[in-house]
C-alpha positions in Angstrom: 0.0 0.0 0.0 1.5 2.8 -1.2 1.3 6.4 1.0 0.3 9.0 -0.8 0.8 12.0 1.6 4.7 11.2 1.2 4.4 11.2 -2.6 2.6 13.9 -2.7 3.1 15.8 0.3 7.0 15.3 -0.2 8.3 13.9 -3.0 6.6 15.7 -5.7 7.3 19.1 -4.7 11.2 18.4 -4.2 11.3 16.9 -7.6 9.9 19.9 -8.6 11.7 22.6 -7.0 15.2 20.6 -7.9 14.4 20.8 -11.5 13.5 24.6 -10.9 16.5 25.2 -9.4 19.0 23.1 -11.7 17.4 24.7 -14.9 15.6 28.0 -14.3 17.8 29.3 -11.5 21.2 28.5 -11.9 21.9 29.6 -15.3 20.9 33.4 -14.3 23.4 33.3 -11.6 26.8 33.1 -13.2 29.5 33.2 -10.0 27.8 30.5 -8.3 25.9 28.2 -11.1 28.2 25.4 -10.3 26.7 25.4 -6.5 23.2 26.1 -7.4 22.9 23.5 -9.9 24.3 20.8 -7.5 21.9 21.4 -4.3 19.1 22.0 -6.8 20.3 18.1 -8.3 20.3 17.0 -5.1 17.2 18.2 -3.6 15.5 16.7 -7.2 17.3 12.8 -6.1 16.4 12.9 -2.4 13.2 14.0 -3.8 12.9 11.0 -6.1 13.8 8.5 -3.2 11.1 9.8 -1.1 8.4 9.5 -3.9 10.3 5.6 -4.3 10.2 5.1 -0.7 6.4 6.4 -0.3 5.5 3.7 -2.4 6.8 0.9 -1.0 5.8 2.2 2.8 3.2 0.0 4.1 1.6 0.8 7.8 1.5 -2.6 8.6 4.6 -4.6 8.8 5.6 -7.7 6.5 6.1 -10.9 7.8 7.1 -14.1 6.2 
């Protein structure tokens, strides 16, 4: 059972804002691109392994 309120409530939105910050945001700034690009790439992959990680996140626990 996947949880939406982490895919949605958290995932999502840093997906989102890393891709705004890695390709609207950094190439107007031209001292610091190098920095903004990487913290906007890395809030878009921590991003992506929440929206991973809400989908596999059950309430009950699994046992074999």
């Amino acid at each position: 059972m996947a949880s939406k309120a982490i895919i949605v409530g958290v995932g999502i939105p840093m997906i989102i804002v890393g891709a705004l910050m890695a390709w609207l945001w950094a190439p107007i700034e031209g001292e610091l691109q190098n920095q903004i690009e990487l913290v906007g790439s890395t809030i878009g992959i921590l991003g992506v392994v929440f929206f991973i990680s809400g989908l596999f996140y059950s309430k009950e626990p699994v046992m074999h």
